[in-house]
C-alpha positions as CSV (number, residue, x, y, z in Angstrom):
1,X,50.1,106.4,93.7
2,X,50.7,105.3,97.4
3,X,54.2,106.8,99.1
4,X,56.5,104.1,100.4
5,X,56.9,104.7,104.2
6,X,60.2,104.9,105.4
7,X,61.8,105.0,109.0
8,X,63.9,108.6,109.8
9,X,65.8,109.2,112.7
10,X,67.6,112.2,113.6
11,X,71.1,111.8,115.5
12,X,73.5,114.1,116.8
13,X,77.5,113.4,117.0
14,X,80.5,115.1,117.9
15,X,82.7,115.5,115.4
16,X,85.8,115.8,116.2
17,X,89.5,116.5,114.6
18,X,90.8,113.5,116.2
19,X,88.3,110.1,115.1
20,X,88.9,108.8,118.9
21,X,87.6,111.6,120.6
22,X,84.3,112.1,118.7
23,X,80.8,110.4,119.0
24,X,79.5,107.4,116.4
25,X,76.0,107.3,114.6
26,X,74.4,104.1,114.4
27,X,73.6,103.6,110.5
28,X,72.2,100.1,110.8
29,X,68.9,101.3,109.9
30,X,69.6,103.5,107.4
31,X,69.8,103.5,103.5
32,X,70.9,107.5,103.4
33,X,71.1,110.9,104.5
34,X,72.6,113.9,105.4
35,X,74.4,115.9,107.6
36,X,74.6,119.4,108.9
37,X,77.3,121.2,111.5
38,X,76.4,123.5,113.9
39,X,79.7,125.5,113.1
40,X,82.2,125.3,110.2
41,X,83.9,121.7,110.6
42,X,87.3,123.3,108.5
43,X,88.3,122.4,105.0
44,X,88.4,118.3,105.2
45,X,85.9,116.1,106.9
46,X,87.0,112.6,106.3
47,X,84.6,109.3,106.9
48,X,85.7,106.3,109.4
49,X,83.6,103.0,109.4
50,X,82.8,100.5,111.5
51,X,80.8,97.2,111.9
52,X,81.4,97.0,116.1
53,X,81.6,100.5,117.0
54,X,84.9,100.6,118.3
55,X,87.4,99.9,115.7
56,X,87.2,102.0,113.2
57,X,88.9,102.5,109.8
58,X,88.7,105.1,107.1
59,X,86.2,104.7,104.2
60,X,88.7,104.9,100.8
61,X,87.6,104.8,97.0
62,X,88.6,101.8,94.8
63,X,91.6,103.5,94.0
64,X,92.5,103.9,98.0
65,X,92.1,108.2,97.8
66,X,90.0,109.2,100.9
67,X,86.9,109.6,100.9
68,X,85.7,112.7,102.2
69,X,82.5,114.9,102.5
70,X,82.2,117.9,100.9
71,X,85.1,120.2,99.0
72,X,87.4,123.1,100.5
73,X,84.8,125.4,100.2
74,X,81.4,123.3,100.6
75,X,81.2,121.9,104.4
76,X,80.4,125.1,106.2
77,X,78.3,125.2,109.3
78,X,74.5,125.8,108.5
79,X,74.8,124.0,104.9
80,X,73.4,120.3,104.4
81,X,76.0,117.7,102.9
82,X,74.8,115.1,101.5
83,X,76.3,111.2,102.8
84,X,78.0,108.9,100.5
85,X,76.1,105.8,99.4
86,X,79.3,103.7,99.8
87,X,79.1,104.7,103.7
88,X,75.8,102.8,104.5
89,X,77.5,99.3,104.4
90,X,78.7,99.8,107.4
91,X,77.5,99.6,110.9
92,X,78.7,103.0,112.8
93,X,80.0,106.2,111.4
94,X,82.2,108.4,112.3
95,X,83.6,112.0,111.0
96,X,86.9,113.3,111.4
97,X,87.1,117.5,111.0
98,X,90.0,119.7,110.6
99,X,88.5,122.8,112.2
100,X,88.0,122.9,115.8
101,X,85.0,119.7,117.1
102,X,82.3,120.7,115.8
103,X,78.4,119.0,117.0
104,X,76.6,117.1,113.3
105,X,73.2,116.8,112.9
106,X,72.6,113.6,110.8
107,X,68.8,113.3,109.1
108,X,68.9,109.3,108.1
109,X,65.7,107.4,105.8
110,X,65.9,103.5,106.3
């Protein structure tokens, strides 16, 4: 059985507690992934989307609750979070942290 060959790409980002003042990831090539923090990103990391990478609004469930990465004890730094699928719609990502800004590493399959 032959493995389907997928593009990867690795990406760094500032992540920051303030959406404005961190960096983007391009997701247009990707179809998932994950993320890891350098240090711990604090006890909420919530998701902001865009399709021109420079408005961006926060990703919410069906019901309109936040959608957010990880639990009050998961997202610590050198732990791998998984992204949501609902995410990859979109164009550009961004993370908002409550800790102090905080570098992601995001690991994305196309």
């Amino acid at each position: 059985m032959a493995l389907i060959e997928r593009r990867d790409s690795v990406q760094t980002a500032l992540c920051s507690d303030d959406k404005d003042d961190g960096t983007s990831v391009d997701l247009r090539n990707a179809s998932s992934g994950i993320v890891m923090f350098t240090s711990d990103p604090g006890d909420a990391i919530d998701i902001f989307v865009s399709h021109d990478d420079s408005d961006f609004n926060q990703l919410v469930t069906a019901t309109g609750d936040a959608l957010q990465l990880g639990s009050a004890t998961a997202p610590v730094a050198n732990t791998a979070i998984p992204l949501p699928d609902e995410l990859f719609a979109a164009h550009f990502l961004k993370l908002e942290v409550s800790g102090a800004d905080v570098t992601g590493i995001f690991m994305l399959k196309g």
